[in-house]
PDBQT receptor file of N, H, CA, C and O in Angstrom, charges set to zero:
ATOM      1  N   UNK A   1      76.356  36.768-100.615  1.00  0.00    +0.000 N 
ATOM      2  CA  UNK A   1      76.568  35.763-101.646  1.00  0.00    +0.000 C 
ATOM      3  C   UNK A   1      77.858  35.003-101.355  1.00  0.00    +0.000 C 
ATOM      4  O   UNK A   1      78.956  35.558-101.316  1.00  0.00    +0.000 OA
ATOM      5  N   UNK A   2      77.697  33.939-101.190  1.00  0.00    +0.000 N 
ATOM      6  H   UNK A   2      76.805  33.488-101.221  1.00  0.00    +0.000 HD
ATOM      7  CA  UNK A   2      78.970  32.746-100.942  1.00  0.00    +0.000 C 
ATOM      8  C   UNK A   2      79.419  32.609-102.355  1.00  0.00    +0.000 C 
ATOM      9  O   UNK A   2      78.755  32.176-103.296  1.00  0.00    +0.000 OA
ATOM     10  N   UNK A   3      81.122  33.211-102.366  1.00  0.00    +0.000 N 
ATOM     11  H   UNK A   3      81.662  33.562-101.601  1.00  0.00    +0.000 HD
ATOM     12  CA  UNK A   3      81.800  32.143-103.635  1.00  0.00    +0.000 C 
ATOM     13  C   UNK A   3      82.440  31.315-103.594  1.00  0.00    +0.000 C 
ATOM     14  O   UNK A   3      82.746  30.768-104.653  1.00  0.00    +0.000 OA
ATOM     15  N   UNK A   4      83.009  30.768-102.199  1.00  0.00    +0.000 N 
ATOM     16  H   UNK A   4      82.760  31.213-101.338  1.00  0.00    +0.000 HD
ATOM     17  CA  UNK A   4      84.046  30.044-101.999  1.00  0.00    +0.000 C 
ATOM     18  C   UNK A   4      84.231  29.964-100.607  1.00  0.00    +0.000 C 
ATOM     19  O   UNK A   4      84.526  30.854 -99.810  1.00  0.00    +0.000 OA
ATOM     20  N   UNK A   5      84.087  29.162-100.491  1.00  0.00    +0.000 N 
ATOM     21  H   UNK A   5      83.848  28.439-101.139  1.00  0.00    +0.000 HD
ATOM     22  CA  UNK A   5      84.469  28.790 -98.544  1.00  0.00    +0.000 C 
ATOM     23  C   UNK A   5      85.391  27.759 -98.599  1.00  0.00    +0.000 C 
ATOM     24  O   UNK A   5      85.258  26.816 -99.379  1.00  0.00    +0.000 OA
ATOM     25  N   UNK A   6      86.320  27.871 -97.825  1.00  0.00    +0.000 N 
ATOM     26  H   UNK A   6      86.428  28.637 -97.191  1.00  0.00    +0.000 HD
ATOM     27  CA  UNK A   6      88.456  27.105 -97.390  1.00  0.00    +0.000 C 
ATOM     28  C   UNK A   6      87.479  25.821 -96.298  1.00  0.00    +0.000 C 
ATOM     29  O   UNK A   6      86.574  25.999 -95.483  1.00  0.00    +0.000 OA
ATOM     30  N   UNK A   7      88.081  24.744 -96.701  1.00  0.00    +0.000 N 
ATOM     31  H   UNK A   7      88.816  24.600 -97.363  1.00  0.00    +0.000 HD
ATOM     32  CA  UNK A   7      87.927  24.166 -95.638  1.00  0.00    +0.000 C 
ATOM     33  C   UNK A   7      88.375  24.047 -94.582  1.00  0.00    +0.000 C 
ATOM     34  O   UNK A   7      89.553  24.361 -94.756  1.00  0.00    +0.000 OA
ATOM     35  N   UNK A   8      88.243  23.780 -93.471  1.00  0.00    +0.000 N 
ATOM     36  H   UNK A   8      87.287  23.525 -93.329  1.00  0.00    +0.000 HD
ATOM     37  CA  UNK A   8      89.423  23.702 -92.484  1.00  0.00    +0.000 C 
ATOM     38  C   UNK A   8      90.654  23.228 -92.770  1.00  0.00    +0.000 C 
ATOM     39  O   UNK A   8      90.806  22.422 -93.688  1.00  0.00    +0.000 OA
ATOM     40  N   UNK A   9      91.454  23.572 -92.186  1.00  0.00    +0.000 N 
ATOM     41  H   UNK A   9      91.330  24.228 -91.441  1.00  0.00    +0.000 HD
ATOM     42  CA  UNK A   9      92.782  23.786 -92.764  1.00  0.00    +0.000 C 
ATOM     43  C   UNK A   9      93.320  24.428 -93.896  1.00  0.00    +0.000 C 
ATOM     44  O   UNK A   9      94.547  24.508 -93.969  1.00  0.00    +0.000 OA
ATOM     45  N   UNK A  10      92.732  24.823 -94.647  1.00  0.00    +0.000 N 
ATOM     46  H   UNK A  10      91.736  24.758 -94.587  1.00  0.00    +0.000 HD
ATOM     47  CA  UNK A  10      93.386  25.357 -95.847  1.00  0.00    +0.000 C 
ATOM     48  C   UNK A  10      93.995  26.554 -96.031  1.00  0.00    +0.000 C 
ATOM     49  O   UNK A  10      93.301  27.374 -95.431  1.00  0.00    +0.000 OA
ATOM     50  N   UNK A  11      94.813  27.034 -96.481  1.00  0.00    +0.000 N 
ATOM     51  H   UNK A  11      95.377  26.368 -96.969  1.00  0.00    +0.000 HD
ATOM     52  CA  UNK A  11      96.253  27.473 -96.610  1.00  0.00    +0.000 C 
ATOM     53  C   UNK A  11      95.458  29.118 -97.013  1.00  0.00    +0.000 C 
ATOM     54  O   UNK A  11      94.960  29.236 -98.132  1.00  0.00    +0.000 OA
ATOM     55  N   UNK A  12      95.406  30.224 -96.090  1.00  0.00    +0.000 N 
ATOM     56  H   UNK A  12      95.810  30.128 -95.181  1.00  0.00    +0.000 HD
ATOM     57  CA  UNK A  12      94.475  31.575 -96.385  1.00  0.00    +0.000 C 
ATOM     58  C   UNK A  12      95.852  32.552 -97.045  1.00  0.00    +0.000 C 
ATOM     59  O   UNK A  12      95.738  33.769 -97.191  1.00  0.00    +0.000 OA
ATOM     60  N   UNK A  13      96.701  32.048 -97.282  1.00  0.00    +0.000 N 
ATOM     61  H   UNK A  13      96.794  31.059 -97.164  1.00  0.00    +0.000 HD
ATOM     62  CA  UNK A  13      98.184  32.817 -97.889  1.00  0.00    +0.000 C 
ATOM     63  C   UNK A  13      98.167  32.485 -99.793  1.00  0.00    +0.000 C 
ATOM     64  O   UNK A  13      97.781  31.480-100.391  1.00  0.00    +0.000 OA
ATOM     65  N   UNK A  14      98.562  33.364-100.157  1.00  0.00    +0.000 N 
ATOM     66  H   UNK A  14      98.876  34.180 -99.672  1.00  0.00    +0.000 HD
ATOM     67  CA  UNK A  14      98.895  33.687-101.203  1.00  0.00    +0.000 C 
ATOM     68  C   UNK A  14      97.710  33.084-102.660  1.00  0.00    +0.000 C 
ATOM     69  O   UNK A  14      98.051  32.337-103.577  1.00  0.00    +0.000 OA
ATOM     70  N   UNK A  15      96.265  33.726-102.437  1.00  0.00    +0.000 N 
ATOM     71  H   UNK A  15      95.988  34.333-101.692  1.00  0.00    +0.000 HD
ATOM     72  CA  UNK A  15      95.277  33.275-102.779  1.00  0.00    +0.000 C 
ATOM     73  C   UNK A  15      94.975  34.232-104.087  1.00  0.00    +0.000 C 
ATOM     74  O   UNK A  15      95.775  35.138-104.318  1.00  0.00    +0.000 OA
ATOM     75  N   UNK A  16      93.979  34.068-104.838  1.00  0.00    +0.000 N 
ATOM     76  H   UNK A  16      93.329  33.332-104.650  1.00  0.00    +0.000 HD
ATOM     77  CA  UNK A  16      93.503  35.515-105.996  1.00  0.00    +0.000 C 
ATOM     78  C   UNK A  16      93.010  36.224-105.531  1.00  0.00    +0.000 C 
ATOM     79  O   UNK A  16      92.947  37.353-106.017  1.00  0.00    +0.000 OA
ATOM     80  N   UNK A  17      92.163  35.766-103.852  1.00  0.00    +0.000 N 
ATOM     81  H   UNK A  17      92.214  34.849-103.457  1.00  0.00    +0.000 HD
ATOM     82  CA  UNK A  17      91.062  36.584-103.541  1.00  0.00    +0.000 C 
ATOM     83  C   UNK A  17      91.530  36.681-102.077  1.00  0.00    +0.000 C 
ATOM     84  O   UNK A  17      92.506  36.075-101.636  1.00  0.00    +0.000 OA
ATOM     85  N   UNK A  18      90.626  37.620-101.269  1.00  0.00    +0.000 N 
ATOM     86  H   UNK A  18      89.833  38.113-101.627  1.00  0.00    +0.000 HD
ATOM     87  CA  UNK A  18      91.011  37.648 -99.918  1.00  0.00    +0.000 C 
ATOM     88  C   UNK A  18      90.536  36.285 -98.848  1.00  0.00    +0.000 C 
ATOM     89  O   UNK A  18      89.396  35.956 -99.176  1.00  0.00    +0.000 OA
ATOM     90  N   UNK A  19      90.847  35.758 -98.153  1.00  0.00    +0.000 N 
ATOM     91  H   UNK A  19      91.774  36.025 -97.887  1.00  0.00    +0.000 HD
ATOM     92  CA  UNK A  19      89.777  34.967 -97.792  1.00  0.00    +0.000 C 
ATOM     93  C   UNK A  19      90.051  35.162 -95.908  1.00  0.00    +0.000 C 
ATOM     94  O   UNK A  19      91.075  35.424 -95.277  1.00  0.00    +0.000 OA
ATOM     95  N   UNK A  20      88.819  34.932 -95.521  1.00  0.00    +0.000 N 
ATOM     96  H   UNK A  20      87.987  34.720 -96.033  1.00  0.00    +0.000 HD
ATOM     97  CA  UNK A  20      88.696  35.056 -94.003  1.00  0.00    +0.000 C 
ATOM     98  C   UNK A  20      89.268  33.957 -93.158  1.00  0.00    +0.000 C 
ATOM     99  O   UNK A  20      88.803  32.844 -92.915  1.00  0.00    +0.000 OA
ATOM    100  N   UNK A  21      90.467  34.565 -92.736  1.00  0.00    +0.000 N 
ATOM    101  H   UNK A  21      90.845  35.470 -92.933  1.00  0.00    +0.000 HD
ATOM    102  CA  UNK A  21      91.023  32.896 -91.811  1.00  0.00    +0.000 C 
ATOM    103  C   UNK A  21      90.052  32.685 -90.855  1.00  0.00    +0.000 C 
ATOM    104  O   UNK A  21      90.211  31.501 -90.558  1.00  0.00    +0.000 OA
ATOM    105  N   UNK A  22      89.364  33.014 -90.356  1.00  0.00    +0.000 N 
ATOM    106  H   UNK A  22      89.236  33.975 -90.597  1.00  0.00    +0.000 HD
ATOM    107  CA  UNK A  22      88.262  32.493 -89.323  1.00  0.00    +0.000 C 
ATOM    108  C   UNK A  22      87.363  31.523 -89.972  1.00  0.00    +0.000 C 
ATOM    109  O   UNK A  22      87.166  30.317 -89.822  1.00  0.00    +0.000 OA
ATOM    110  N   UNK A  23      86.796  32.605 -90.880  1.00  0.00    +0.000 N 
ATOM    111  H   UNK A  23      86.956  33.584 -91.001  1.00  0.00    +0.000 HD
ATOM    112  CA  UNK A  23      85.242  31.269 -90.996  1.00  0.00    +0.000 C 
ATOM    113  C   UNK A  23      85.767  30.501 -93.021  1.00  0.00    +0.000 C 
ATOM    114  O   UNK A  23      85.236  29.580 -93.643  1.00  0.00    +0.000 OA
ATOM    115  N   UNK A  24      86.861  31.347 -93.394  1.00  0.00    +0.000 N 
ATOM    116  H   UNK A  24      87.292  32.095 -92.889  1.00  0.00    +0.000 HD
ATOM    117  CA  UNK A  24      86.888  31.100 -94.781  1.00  0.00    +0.000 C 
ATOM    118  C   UNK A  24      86.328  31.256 -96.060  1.00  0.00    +0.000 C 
ATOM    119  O   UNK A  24      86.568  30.711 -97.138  1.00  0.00    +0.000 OA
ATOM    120  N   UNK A  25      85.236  32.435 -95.576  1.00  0.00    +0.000 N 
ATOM    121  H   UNK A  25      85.041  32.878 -94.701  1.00  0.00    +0.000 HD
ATOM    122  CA  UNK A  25      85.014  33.174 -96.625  1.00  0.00    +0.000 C 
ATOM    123  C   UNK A  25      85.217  34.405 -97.464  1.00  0.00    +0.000 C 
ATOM    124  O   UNK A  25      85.173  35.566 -97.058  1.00  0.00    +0.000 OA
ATOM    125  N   UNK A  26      85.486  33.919 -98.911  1.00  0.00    +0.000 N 
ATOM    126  H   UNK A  26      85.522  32.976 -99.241  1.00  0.00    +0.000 HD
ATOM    127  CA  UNK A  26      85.816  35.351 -99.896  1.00  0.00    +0.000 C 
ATOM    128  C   UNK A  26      85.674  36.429 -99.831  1.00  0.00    +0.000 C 
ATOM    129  O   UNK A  26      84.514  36.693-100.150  1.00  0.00    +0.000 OA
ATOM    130  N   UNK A  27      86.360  37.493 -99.521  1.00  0.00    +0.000 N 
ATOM    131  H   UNK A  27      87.302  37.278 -99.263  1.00  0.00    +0.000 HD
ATOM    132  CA  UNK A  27      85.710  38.874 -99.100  1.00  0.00    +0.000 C 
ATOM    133  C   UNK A  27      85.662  39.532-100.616  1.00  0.00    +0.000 C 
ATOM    134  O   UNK A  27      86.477  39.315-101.513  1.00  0.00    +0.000 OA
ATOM    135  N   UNK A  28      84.721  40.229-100.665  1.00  0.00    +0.000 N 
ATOM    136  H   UNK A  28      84.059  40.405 -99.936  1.00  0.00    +0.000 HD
ATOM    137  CA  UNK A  28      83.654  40.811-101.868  1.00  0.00    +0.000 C 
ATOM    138  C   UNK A  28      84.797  41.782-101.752  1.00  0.00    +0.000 C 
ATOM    139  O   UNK A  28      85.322  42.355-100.798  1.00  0.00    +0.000 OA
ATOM    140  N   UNK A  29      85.103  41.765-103.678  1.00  0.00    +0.000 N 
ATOM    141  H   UNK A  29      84.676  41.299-104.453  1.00  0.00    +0.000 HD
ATOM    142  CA  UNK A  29      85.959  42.985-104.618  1.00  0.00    +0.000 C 
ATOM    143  C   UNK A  29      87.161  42.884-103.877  1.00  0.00    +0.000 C 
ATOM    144  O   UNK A  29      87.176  43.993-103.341  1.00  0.00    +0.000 OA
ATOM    145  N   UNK A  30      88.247  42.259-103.460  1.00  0.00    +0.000 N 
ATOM    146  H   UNK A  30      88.235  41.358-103.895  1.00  0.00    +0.000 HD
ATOM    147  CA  UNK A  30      89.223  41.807-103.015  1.00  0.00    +0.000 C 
ATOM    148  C   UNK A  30      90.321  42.801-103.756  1.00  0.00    +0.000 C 
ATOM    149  O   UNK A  30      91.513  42.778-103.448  1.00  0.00    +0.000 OA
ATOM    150  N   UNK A  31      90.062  43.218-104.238  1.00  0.00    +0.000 N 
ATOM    151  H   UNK A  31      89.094  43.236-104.489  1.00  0.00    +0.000 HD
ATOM    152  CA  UNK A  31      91.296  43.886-105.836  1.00  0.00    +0.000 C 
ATOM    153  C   UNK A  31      91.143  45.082-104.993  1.00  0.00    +0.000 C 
ATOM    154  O   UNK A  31      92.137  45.708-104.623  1.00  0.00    +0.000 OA
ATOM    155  N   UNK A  32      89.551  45.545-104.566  1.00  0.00    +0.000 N 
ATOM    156  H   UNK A  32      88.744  45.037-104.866  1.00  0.00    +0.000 HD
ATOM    157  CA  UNK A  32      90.352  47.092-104.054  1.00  0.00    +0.000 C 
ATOM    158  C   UNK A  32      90.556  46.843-102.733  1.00  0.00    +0.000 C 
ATOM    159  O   UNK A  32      90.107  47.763-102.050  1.00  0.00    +0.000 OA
ATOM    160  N   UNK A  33      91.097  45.888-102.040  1.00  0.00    +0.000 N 
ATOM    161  H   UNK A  33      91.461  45.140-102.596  1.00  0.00    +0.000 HD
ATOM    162  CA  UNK A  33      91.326  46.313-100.607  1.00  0.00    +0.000 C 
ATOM    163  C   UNK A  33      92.838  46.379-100.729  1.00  0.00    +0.000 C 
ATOM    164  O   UNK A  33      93.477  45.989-101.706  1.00  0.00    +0.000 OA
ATOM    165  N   UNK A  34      93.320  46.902 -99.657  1.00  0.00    +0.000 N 
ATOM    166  H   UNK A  34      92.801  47.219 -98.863  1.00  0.00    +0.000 HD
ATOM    167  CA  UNK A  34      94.620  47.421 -99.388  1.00  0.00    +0.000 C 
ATOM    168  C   UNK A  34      95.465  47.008 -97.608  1.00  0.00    +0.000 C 
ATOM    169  O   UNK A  34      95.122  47.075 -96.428  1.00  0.00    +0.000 OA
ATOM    170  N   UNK A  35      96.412  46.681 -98.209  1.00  0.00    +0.000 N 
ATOM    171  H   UNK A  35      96.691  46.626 -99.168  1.00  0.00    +0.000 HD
ATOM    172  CA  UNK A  35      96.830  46.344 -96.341  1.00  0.00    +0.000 C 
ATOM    173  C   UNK A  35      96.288  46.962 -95.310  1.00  0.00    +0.000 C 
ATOM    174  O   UNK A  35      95.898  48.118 -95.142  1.00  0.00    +0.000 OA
ATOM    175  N   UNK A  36      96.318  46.103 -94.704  1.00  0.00    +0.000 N 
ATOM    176  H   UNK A  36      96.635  45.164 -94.841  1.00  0.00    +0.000 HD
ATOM    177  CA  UNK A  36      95.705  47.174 -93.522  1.00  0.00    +0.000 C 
ATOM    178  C   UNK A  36      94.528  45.310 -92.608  1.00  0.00    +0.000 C 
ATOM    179  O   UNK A  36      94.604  44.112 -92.881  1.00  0.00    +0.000 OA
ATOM    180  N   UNK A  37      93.667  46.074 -91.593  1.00  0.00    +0.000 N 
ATOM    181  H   UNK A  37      93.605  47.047 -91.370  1.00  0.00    +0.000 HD
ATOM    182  CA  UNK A  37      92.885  45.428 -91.456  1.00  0.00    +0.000 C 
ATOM    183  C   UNK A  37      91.382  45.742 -91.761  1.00  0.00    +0.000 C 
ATOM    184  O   UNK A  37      90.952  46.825 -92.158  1.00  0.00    +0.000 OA
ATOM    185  N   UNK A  38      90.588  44.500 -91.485  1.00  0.00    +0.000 N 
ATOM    186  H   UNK A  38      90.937  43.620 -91.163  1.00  0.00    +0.000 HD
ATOM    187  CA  UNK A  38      89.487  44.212 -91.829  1.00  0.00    +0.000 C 
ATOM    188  C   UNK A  38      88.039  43.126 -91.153  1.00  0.00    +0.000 C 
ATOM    189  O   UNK A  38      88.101  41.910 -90.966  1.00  0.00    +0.000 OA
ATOM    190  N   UNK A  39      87.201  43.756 -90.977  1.00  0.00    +0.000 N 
ATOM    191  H   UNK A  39      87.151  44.743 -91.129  1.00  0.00    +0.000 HD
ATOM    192  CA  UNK A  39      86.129  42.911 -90.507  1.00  0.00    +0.000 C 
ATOM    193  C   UNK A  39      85.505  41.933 -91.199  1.00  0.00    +0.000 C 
ATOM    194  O   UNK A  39      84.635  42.321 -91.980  1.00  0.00    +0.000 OA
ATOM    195  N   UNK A  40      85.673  40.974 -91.142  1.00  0.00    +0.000 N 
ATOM    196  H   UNK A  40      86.379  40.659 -90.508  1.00  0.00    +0.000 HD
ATOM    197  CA  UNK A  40      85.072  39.387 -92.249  1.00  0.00    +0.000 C 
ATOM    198  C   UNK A  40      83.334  40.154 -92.428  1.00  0.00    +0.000 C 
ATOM    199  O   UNK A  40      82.522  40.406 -91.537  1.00  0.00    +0.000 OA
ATOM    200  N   UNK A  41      83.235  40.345 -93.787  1.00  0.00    +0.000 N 
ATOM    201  H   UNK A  41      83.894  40.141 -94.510  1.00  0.00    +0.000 HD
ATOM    202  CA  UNK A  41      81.893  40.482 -94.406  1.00  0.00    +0.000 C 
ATOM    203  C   UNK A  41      80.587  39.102 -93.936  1.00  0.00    +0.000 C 
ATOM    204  O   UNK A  41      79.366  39.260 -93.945  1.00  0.00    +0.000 OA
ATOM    205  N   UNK A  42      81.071  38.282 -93.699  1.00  0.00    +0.000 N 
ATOM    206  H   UNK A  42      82.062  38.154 -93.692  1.00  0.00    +0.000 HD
ATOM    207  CA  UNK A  42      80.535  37.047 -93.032  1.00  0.00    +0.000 C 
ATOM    208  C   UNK A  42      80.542  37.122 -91.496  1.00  0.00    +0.000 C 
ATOM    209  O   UNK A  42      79.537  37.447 -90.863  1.00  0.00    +0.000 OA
ATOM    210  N   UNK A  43      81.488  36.868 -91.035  1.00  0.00    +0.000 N 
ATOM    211  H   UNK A  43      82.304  36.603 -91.549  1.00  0.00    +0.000 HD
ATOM    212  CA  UNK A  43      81.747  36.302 -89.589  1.00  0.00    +0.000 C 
ATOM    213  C   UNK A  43      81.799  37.662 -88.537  1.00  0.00    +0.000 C 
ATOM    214  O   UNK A  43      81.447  37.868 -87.375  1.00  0.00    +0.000 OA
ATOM    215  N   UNK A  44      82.385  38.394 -89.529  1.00  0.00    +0.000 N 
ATOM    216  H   UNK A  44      82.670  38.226 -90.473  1.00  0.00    +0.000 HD
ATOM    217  CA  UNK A  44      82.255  40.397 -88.907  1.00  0.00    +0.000 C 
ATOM    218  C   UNK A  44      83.939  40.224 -87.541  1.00  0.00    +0.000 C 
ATOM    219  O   UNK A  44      84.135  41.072 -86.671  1.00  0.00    +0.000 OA
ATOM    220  N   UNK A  45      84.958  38.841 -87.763  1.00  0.00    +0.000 N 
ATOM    221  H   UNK A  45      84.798  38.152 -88.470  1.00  0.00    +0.000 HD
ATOM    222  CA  UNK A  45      86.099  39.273 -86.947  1.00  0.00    +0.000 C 
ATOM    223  C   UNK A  45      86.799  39.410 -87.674  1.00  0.00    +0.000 C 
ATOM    224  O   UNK A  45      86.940  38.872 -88.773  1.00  0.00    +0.000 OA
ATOM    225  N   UNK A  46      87.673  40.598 -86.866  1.00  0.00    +0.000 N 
ATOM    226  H   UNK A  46      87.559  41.035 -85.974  1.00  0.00    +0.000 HD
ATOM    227  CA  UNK A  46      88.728  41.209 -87.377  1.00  0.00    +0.000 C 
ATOM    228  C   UNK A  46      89.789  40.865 -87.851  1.00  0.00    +0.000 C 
ATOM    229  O   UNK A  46      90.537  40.767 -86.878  1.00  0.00    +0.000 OA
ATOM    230  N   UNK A  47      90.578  40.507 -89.131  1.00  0.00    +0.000 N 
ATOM    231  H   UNK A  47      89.971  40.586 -89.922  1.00  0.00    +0.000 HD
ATOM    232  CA  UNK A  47      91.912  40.144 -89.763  1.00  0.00    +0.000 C 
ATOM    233  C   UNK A  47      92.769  41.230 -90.349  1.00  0.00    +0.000 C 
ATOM    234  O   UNK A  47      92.371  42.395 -90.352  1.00  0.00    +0.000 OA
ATOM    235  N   UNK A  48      93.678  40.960 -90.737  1.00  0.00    +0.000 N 
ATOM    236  H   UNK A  48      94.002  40.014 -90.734  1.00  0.00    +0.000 HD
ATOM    237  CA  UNK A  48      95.167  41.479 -91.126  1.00  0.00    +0.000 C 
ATOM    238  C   UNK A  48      95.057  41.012 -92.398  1.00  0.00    +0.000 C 
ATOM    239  O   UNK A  48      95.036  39.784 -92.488  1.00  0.00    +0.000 OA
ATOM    240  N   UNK A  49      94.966  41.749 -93.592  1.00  0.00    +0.000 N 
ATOM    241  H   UNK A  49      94.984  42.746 -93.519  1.00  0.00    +0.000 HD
ATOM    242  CA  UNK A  49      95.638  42.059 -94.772  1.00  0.00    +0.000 C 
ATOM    243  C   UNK A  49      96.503  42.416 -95.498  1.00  0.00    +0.000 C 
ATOM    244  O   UNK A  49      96.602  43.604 -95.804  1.00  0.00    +0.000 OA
ATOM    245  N   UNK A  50      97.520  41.287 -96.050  1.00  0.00    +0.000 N 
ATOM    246  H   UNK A  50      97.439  40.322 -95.800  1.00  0.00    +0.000 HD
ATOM    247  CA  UNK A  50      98.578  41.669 -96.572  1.00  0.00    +0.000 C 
ATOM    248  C   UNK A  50      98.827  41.448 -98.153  1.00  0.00    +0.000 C 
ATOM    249  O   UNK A  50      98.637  40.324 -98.619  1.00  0.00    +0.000 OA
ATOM    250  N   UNK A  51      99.231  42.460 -98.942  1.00  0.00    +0.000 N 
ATOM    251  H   UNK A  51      99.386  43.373 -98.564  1.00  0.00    +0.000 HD
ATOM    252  CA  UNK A  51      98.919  42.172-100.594  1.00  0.00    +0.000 C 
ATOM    253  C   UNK A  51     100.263  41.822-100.948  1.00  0.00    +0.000 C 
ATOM    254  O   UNK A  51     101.310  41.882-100.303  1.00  0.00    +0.000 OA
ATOM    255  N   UNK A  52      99.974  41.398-102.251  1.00  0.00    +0.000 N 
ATOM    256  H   UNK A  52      99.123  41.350-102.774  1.00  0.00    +0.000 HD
ATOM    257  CA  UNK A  52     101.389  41.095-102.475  1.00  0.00    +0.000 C 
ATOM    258  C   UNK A  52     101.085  40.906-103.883  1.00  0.00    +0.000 C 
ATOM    259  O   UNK A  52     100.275  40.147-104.417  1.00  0.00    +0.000 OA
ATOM    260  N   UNK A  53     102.394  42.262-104.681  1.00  0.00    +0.000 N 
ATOM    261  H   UNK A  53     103.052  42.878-104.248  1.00  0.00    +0.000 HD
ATOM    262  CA  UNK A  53     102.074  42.525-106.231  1.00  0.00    +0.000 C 
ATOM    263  C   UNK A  53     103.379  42.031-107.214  1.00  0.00    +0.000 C 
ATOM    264  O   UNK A  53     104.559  42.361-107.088  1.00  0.00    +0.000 OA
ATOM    265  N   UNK A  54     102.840  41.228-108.123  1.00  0.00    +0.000 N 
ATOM    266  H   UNK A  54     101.882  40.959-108.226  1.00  0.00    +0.000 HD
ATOM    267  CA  UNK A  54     104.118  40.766-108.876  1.00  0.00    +0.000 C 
ATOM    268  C   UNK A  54     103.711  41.489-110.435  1.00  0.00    +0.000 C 
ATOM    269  O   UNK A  54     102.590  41.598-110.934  1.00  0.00    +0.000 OA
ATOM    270  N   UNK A  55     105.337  42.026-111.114  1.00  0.00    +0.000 N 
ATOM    271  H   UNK A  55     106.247  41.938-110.709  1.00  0.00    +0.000 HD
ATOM    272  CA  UNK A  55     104.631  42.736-112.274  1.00  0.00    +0.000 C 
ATOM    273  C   UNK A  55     105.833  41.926-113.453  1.00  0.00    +0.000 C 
ATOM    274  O   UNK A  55     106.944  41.488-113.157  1.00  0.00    +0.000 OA
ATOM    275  N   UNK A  56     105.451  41.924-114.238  1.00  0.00    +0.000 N 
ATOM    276  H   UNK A  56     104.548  42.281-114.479  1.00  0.00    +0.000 HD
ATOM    277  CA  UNK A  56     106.200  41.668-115.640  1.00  0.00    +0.000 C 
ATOM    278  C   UNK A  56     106.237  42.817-116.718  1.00  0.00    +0.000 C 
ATOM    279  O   UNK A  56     105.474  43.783-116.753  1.00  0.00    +0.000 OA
ATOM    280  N   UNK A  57     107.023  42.601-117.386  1.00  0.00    +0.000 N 
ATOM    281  H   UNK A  57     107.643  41.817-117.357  1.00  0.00    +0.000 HD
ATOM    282  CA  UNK A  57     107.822  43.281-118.127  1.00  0.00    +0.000 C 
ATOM    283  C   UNK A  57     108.106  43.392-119.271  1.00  0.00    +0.000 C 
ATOM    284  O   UNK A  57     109.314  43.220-119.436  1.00  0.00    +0.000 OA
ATOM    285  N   UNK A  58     107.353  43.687-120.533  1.00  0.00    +0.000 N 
ATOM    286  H   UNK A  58     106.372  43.826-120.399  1.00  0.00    +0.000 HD
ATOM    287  CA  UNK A  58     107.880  43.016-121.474  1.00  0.00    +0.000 C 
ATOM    288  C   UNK A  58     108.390  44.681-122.850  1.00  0.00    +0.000 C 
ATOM    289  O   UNK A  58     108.457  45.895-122.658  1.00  0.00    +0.000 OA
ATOM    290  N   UNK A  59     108.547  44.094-123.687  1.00  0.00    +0.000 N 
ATOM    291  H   UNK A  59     108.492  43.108-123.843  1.00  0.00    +0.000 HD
ATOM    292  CA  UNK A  59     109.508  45.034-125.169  1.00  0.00    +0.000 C 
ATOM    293  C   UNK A  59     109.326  44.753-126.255  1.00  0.00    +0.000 C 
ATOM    294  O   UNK A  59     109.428  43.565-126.563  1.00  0.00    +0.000 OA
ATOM    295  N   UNK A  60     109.023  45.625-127.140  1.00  0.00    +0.000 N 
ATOM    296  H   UNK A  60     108.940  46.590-126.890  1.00  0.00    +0.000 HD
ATOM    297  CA  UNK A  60     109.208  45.015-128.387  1.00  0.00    +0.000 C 
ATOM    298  C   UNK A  60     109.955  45.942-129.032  1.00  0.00    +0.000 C 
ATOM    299  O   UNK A  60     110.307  46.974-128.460  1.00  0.00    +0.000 OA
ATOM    300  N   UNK A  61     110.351  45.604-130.591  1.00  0.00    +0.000 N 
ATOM    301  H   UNK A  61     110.066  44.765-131.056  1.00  0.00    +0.000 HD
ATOM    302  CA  UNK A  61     111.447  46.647-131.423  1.00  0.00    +0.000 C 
ATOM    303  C   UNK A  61     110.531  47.367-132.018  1.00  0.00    +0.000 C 
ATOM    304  O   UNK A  61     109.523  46.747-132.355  1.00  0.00    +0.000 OA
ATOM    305  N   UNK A  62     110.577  48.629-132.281  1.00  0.00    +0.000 N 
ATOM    306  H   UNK A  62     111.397  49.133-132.007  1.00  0.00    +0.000 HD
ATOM    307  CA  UNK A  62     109.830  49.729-132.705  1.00  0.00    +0.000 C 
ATOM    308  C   UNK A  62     110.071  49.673-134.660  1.00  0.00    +0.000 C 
ATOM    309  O   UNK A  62     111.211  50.036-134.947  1.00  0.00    +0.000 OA
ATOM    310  N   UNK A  63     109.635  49.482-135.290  1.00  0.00    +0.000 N 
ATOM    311  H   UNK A  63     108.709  49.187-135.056  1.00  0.00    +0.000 HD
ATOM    312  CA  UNK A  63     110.015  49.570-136.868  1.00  0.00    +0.000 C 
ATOM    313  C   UNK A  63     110.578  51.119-137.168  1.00  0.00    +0.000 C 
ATOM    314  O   UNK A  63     109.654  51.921-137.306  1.00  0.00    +0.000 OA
ATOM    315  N   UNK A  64     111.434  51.484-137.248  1.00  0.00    +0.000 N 
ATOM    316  H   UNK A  64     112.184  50.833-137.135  1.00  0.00    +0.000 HD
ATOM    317  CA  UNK A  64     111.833  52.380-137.833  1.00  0.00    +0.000 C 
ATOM    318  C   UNK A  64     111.102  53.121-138.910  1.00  0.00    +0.000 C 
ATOM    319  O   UNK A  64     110.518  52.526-139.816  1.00  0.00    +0.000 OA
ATOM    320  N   UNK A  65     111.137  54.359-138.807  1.00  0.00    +0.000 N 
ATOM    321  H   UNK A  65     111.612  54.842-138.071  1.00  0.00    +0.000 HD
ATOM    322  CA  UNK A  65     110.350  55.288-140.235  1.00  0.00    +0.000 C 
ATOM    323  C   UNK A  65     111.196  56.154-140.612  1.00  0.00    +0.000 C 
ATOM    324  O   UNK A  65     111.519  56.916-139.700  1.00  0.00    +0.000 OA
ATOM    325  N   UNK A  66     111.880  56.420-141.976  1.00  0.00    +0.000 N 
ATOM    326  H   UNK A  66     111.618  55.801-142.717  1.00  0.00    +0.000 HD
ATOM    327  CA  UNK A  66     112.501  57.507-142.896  1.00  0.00    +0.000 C 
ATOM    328  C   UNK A  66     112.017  58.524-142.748  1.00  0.00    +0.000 C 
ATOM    329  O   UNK A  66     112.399  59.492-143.406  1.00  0.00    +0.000 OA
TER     330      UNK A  66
């Protein structure tokens, strides 16, 4: 199943999903892959996977109880 194919040239760095610098297609469930490498589910050549996790932070005040 095709969700998205890069056109030539387009930028395969810092995407939601994985995408195949060769042929430019989405690699299926992207969330669980992990650095490392990988065979394009499409094209079947081999790439380099690199993740990259940003987290936030947030607080609130707790109401106090007697």
């Amino acid at each position: 199943m095709r969700e998205y194919r890069m056109k030539d040239g387009e930028d395969t760095d810092l995407n939601r999903e994985a995408v195949c610098p060769y042929c430019g297609e989405v690699q299926g469930d992207s969330w669980e892959m992990h650095d490392g490498d990988y065979d394009c589910t499409y094209c079947e050549r081999e790439f380099e996977l690199v993740t990259e996790v940003e987290r936030f932070y947030s607080t609130n005040k707790k109401e106090q109880t007697t």
